[in-house]
N, C-alpha and C positions, 0 to 999 in steps of 0.2 A: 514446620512453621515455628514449633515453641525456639529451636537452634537460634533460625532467622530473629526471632522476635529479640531472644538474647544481644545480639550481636548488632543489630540493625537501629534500635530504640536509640532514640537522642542519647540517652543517658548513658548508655551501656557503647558507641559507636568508637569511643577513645581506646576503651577496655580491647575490643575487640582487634583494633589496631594495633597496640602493643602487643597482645598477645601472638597475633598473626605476624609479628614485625618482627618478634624476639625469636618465636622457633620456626616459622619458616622465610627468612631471609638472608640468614647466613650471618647471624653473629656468632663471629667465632671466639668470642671472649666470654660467652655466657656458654655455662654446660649444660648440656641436653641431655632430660632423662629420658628413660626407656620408652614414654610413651610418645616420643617427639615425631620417630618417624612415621606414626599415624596420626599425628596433625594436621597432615596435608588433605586426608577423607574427612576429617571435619571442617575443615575449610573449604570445599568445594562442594559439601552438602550444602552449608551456608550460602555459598557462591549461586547454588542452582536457585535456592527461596529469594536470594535479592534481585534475581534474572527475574524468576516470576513475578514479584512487585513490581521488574520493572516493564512489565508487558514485552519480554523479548519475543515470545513466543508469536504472535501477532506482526509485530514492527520488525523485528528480525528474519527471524526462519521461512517463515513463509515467502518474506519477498524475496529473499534469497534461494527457494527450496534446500533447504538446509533442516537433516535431523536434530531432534530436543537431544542435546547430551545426556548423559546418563548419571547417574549422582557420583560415579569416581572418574567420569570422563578425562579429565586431565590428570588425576592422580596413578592411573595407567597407562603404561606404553599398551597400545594397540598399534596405530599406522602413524607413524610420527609426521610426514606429510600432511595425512589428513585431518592432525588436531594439530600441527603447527598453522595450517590456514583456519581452522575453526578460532585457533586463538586469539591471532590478529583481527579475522573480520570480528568479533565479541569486543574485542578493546577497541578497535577503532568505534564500534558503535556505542561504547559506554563512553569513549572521551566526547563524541558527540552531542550525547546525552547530556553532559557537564555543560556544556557550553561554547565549546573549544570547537572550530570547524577544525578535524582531521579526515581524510584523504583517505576513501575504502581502498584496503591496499587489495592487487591485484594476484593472482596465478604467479603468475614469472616476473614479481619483483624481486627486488634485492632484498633478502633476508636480513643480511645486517642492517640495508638505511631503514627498512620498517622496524628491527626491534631498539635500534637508538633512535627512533622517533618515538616509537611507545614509550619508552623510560624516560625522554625528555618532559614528554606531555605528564607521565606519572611526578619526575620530581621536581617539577612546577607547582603540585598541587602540593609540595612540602613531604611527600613520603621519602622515605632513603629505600635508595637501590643499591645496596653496599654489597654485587656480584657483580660476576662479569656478565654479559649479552649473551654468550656461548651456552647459558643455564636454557634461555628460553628459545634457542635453534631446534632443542629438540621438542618441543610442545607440549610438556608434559612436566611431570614433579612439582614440589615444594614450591619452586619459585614462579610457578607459571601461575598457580593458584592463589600466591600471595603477589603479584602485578592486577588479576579481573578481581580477587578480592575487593582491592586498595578502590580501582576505579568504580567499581559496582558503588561503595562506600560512600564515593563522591557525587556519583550518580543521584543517589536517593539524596543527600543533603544537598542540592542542587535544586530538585524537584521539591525538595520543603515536604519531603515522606514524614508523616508520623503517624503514632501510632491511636485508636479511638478508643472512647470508653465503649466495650461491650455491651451489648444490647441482648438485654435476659427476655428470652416470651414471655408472657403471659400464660399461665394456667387456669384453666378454663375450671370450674367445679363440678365436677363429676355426677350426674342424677344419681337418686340411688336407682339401683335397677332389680328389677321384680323378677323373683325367680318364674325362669321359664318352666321349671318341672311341677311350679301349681297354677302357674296362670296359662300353660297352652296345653290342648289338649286334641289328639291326634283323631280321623275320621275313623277308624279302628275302634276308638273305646269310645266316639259316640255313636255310634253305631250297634257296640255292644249294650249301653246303657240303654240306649233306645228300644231292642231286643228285650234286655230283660224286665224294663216297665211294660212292654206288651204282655210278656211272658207272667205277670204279675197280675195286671188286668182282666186278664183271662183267668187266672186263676179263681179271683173273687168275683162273685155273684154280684149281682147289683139291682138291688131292692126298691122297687120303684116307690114301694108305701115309706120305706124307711128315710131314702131319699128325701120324698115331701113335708114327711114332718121335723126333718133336719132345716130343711130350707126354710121354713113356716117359723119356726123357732130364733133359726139367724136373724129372719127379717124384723120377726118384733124384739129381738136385741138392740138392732141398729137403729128401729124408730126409737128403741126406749134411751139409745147412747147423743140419738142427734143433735140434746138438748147439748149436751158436756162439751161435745169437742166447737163448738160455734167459734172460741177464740183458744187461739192456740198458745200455747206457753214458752215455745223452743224459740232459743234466739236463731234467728236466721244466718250470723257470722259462723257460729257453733256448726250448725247446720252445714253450710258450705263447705267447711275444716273438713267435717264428717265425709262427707260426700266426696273433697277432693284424696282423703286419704284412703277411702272402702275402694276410690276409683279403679287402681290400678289393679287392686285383687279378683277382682269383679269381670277384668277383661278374658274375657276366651278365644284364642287365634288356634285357629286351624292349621297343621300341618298339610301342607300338598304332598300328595304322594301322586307323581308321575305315570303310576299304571291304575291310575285311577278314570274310569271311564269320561267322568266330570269334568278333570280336568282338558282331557282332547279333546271336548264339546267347545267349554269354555276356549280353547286357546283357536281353536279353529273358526268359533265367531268371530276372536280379535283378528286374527289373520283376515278374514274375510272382511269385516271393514275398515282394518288398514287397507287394503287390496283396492276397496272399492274409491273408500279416501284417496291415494294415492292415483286411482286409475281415474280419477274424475281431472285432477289439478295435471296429468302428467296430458291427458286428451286434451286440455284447452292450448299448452305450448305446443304440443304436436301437431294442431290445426292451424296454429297461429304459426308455425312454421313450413306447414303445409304450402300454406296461400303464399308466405314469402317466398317458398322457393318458386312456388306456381307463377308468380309475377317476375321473378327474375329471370326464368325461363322464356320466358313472355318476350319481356325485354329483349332478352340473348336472340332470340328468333326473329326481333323487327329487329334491331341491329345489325344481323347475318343477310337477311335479304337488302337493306338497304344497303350495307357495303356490297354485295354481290351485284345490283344496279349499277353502283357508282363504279365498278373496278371492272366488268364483265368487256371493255375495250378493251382494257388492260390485258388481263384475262387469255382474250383471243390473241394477241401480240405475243403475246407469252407462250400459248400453245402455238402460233407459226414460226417461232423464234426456235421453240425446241424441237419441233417437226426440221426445219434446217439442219439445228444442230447435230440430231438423229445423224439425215443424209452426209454431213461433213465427215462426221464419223464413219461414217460407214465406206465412202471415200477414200479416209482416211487408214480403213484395216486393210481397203483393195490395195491403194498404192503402197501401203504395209508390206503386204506380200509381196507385189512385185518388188518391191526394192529386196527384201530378202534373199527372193531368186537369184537375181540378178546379183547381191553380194556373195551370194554362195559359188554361182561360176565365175566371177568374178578372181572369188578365191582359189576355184581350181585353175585356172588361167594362172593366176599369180604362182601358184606350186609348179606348171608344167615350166614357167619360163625361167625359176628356180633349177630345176634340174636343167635347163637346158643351157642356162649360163655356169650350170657349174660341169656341163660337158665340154662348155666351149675353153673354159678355163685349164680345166684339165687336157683337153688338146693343145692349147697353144703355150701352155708348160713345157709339154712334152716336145713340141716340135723348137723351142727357143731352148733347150736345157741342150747341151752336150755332153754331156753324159755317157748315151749310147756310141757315140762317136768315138770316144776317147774308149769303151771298152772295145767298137770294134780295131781300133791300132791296136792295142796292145795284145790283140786276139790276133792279129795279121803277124807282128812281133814276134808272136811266140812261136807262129805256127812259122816264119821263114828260119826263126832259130833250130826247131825241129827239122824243120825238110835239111838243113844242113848238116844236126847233127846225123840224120838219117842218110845222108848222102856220104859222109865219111865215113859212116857203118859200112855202106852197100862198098865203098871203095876198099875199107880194109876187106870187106870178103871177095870183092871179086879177087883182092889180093892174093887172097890165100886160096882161094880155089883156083886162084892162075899156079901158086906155087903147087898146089898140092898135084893138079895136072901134068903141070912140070916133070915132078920128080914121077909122080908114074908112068910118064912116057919116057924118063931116064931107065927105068927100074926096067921098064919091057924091053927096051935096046939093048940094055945088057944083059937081058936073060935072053934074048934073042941068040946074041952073040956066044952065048954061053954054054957050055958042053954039056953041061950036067945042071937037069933045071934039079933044084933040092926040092923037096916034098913040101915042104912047107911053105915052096912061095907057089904050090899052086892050090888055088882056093873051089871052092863049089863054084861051077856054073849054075 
């Protein structure tokens, strides 16, 4: 908050803006030192404290369900999508804020018409945006922090933010307080003390003669003193002082000690008439809610018979309506089944006349196809070509068995005729 309070105060809101303008904006004429490129974590610390002035948290996040960023939220790449939408919804709702109606941009707009609307609306209010648009695509860095900076900025002097004089408590003055280790005193050491004045008393005798004429002696003391003290001397303010100052030394508080029999007596009366307290006031609602429920029931039960009077025609309509209904049903499971049945042979009828037109098909293929006809000619064909070629067989041998006959009825006539048969034309009988 001291960051915020720096940067955010009337006074100091111009500071802040140059500052913010000069190292993270992108003046490339001025040199940056070494600590420039952590400028952007202190500017978005700042960023998050002018958000919480400006109740984002409430008016934003919520209605949006949207996470509180985190104080380098935008000075880190994490998901560039998802702080490139974080960024736009923040600046649309800080130009809002200003006064300016701008247009919550959505999911699947156009990146670029929403970051040159944002720049439009930023230098309207007189900031310079001396980078390209392409800085705040990726949702993050220097320049994304010095754009909700700038607007945060105008937000707060829009709303007329300032800052108040502080307001110191009050201190209260302190009692003095009395030591506890002279003014309390625990059941233990009185208890002892108590002990040892018995232990005391017993020790010394006690003289009944010595006794009396101590006593006899005081008393004509104080007959003889009664005259002196009649008006008294001490101022009574003195007296008071006295009295309210001995007061506090004077007080004797008791330590509780827990395994002290006393105290479980004591705590057990208060339990007990708490109990009984409590059981007196909790029985009168409990009766008083008794009777109410007793009478609502009451009610519920003329109620229940009155409607049961007025509706018991109804009633009976109702049970002969369903006694029907019952019967249809039931009806309705017999002709169930038989339609079943009847779809089941049904179906086997449909199969048998299935098969039996696809016999009929296949016969009357067979008998329109010629096919078999044309194998049996060329089966006739073949076999007249055979029995021919078989008959010119059978003719050359009758042939040759004509000649071979022939020559051997030549061959006997000449050996007939022959003088001398040679040995060798005669064969084995």
């Amino acid at each position: 908050m001291a960051a915020a309070a720096a940067v955010v105060s009337p006074s100091g809101l111009e500071d802040g803006v140059s500052r913010s303008r000069g190292d993270g904006a992108g003046e490339a004429g001025v040199e940056r030192g070494p600590g420039a490129a952590y400028h952007m974590f202190v500017v978005m610390e700042d960023l998050v404290e002018k958000l919480k002035l400006l109740c984002y948290e409430e008016e934003l996040l919520r209605k949006n369900n949207l996470k509180p960023p985190s104080r380098h939220y935008f000075a880190l790449p994490t998901n560039p999508g998802e702080q490139f939408y974080m960024f736009c919804t923040i600046a649309a709702w800080l130009i809002n804020k200003t006064g300016h109606p701008f247009e919550q941009p959505q999911e699947y707009d156009d990146p670029n018409a929403t970051i040159s609307s944002i720049l439009s609306e930023l230098r309207s209010f007189g900031r310079t945006a001396d980078f390209p648009p392409s800085k705040l695509k990726s949702g993050y860095g220097e320049h994304v922090c010095y754009v909700l900076d700038c607007l945060a900025e105008e937000a707060l002097k829009y709303i007329g933010f300032t800052w108040k004089r502080p307001a110191y408590p009050v201190e209260e003055l302190e009692e003095e307080a009395v030591g506890e280790d002279d003014a309390e005193l625990t059941l233990s050491k009185l208890d002892e003390e108590f002990v040892e004045e018995e232990t005391d008393n017993e020790e010394n005798f006690i003289d009944l003669n010595v006794l009396k004429a101590q006593t006899y002696r005081l008393d004509m003391n104080e007959s003889a003193k009664q005259e002196d003290i009649l008006e008294s001397t001490t101022d009574a303010a003195e007296w008071s002082l006295e009295v309210e100052r001995v007061l506090p030394q004077l007080k004797v508080t008791i330590r509780t000690d827990n395994k002290d029999w006393r105290i479980h007596i004591d705590q057990m009366h208060q339990h007990k008439s708490g109990i009984e307290s409590a059981l007196k006031e909790t029985k009168g609602f409990l009766d008083k809610l008794h009777n109410e429920i007793s009478r609502t029931l009451e009610k519920i039960g003329s109620r229940e018979k009155y409607i049961n009077n007025q509706l018991e025609h109804f009633v009976q309509e109702y049970r002969g309506a369903q006694a029907q209904l019952s019967e249809a049903k039931e009806r309705y499971q017999q002709g169930n089944g038989g339609v079943t049945e009847r779809t089941r042979l049904l179906s086997e009828v449909t199969e048998e006349l299935e098969k039996v037109k696809q016999e009929m098909e296949e016969k009357g293929s067979s008998m329109t196809d010629g096919a078999p006809l044309v194998k049996i000619k060329q089966s006739l064909t073949k076999l007249k070509q055979e029995t021919v070629q078989m008959d010119i067989r059978i003719g050359v041998v009758e042939h040759t068995l004509l000649q071979s006959k022939l020559k051997e009825k030549s061959n006997m006539t000449r050996d007939m005729h022959a003088t001398v048969i040679p040995e060798s034309a005669i064969g084995p009988y």
